[in-house]
N, C-alpha and C positions, 0 to 999 in steps of 0.2 A: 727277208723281212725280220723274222725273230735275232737274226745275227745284230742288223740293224739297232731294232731295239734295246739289245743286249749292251750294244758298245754306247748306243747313246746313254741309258742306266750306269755303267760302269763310271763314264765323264758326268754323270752329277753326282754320284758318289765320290769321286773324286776331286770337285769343285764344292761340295759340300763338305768333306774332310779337312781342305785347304780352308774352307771360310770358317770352322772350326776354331780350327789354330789362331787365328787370329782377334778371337771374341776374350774380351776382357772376362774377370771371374764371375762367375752369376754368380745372380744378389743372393745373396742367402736367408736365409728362413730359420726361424728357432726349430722347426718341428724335419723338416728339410734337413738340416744339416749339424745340430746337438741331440745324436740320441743318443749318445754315451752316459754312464753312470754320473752324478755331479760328484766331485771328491769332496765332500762336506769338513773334511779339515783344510780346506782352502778358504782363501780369506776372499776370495774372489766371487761374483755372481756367474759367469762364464769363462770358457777356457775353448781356445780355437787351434785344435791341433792341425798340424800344416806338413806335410810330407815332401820332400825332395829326393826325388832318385836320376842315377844316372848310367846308362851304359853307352860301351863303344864297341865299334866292329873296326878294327883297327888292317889293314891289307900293304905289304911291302911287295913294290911291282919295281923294279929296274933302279932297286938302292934307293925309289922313293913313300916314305911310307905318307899312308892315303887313312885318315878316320872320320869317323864318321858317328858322331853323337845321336842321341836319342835321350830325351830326359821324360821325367813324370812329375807331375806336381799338383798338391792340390789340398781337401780337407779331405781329414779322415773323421768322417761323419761320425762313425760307432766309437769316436774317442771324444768328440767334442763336445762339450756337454754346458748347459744351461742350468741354476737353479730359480727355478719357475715361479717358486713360491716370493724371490727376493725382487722380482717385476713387481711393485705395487700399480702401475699404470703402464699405460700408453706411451707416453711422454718416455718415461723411464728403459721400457721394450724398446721403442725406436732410438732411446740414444746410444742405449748397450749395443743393441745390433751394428748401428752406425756405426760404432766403433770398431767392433767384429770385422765387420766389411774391411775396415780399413786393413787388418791383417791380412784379410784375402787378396788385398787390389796391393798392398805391397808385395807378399807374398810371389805373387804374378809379374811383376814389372821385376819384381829380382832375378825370376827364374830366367825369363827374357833374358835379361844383363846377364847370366850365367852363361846362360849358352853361346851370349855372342865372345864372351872371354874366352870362353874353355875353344871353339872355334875358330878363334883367331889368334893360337897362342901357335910358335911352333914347337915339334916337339921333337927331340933326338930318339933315332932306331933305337939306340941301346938303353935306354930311359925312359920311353915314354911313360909306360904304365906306374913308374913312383911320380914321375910328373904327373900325369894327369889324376892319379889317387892324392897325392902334394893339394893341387890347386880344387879337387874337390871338395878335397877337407877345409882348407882356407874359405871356398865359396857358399859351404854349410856353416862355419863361425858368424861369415859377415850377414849371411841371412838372421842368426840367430842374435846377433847386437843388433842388428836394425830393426826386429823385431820387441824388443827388453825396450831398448830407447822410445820407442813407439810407445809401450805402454808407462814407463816412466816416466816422461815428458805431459805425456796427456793424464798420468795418473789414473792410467787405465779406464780413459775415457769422463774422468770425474772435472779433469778442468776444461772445462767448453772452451776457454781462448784458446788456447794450445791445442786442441782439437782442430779446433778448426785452422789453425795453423798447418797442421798436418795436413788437413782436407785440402788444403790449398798446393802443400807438397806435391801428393800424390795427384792431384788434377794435373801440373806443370809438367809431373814424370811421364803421367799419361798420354800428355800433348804431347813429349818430345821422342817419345816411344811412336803413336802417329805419325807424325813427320817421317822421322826413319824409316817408317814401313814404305814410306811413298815412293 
């Protein structure tokens, strides 16, 4: 019976780890997720730092070689930082955040798009690792202009039509990221 139990435990751990994976970025929170110092020679109210790493187990079985990704991504909380005092409202809190968000639900649909690149590229025995270090580098760039374009387009959240331009981007990426999962 205990064995029982044990293996059924193990498959919801398992089905829960899977249904993980698959959950868009939680919504974020001033208090949640800016507890970093604010840079007060920044011209900015907030700043949403974003992490991308990546490793491989890479294994050469009969001349063919076989890898295997694994990435990380996410916010790094203790660096992203809010100044609190330049919230005068509600109105003001929720549009900054909404925008915030929007780095994180990009942020997230890239990492996706990374990994189904870096996964379905192939790679030669005797190269791999400048290739796959190559196209890491390339895949942190284009994360890092489509992040810059994000805030300079919306003007960092200041021009509402273009915001919500964006808002609409990222719902459509969203939708065809769903689709694909299907």
């Amino acid at each position: 019976m205990n064995r029982l139990t044990g293996l059924a435990g193990l498959a919801l751990l398992c089905l829960s780890f899977q249904a993980d994976q698959q959950v868009y970025p939680e919504k974020l929170g001033w208090k949640t997720h800016f507890r970093g110092a604010p840079d007060y020679n920044s011209p900015f109210a907030a700043l949403t730092v974003l992490r991308w790493h990546y490793e491989y187990k890479a294994r050469i079985t009969n001349g063919r070689l076989d890898i295997r990704f694994n990435q990380f991504f996410g916010i790094d909380k203790n660096k992203s930082w809010v100044k609190s005092e330049r919230i005068r409202n509600e109105t003001i809190s929720n549009q900054l955040l909404h925008h915030e968000q929007g780095h994180a639900d990009i942020h997230y649909l890239m990492s996706k798009e990374a990994r189904r690149v870096m996964e379905s590229r192939s790679y030669r025995i005797e190269t791999y690792k400048k290739e796959i270090a190559a196209l890491a580098d390339e895949v942190g760039k284009y994360f890092d202009e489509m992040q810059k374009r994000y805030d300079a387009e919306t003007a960092h959240g200041n021009n509402l039509k273009k915001q919500a331009q964006w808002d609409e981007i990222i719902a459509d990426w969203r939708y065809e990221d769903y689709i694909s999962e299907k």
